[in-house]
C-alpha positions as CSV (number, residue, x, y, z in Angstrom):
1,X,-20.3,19.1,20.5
2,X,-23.4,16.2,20.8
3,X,-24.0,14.7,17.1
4,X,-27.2,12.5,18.7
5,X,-28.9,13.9,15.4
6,X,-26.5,12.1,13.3
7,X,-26.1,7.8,12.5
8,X,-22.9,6.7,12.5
9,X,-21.1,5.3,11.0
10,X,-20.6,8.2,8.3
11,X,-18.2,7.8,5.5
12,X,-15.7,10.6,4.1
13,X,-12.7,10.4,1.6
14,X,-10.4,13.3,0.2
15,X,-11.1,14.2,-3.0
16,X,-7.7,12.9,-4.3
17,X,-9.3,9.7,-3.6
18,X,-6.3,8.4,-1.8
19,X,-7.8,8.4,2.3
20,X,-11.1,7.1,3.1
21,X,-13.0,7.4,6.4
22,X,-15.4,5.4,8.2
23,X,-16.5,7.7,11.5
24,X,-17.7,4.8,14.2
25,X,-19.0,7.2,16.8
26,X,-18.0,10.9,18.2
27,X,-15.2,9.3,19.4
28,X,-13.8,6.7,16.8
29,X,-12.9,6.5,13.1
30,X,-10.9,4.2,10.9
31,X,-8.7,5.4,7.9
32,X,-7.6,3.5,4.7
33,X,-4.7,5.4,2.9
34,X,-3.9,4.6,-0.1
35,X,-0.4,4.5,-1.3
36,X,0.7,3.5,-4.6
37,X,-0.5,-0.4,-5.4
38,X,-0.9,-1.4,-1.3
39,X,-3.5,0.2,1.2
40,X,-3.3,0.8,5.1
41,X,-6.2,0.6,7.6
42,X,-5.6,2.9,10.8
43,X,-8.1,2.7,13.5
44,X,-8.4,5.5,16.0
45,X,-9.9,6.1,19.4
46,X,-10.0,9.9,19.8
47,X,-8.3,10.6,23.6
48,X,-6.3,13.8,22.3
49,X,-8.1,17.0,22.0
50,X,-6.7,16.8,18.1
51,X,-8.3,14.0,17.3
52,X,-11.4,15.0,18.1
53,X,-11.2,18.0,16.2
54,X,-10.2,15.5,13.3
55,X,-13.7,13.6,13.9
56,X,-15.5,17.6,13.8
57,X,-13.2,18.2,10.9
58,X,-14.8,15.1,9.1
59,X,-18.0,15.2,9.7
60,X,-18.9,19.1,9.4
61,X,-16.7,19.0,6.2
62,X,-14.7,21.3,7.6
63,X,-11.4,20.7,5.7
64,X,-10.6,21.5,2.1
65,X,-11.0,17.9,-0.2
66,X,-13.1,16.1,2.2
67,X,-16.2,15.1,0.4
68,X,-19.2,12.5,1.5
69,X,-18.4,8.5,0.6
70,X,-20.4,5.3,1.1
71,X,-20.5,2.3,3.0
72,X,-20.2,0.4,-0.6
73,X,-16.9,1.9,-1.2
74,X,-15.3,1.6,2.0
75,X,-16.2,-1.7,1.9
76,X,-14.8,-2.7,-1.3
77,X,-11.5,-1.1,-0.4
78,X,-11.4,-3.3,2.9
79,X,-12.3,-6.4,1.0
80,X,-9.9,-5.2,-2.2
81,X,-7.1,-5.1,-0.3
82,X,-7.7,-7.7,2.5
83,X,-7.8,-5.1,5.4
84,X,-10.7,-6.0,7.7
């Protein structure tokens, strides 16, 4: 599937707000998880089929909980917790 109609990057965080997304391209996306007082940044490069039905999944909202997010709060979580 071609998202040329779409910028990137896109942002997308459960609803828990607990795991934030930041979608870099059709093929790339970084994920803060939140757990308890710390955070972890994970940074993929989809090569498996099932990560790059995780990138559809995320950007055609296609899961339960996933809702839209922002560059401002992705951004304040990297800089809260000193991730980037």
């Amino acid at each position: 599937m071609s998202y040329k109609g779409i910028d990137f990057p896109q942002y997308r965080k459960l609803s828990n707000d607990k795991v934030f997304y930041c979608v870099l391209s059709e093929l790339e996306f970084h994920e803060i998880q939140l757990i308890g007082s710390k955070a972890n940044l994970y940074k993929f490069r989809a090569k498996q089929y099932p990560e790059k039905l995780k990138i559809i999944d995320l950007l055609q909202f296609d899961q339960n909980g996933i809702i839209s997010s922002n560059q401002d709060e992705y951004e304040e979580l990297l800089k809260h917790y000193s991730l980037g």
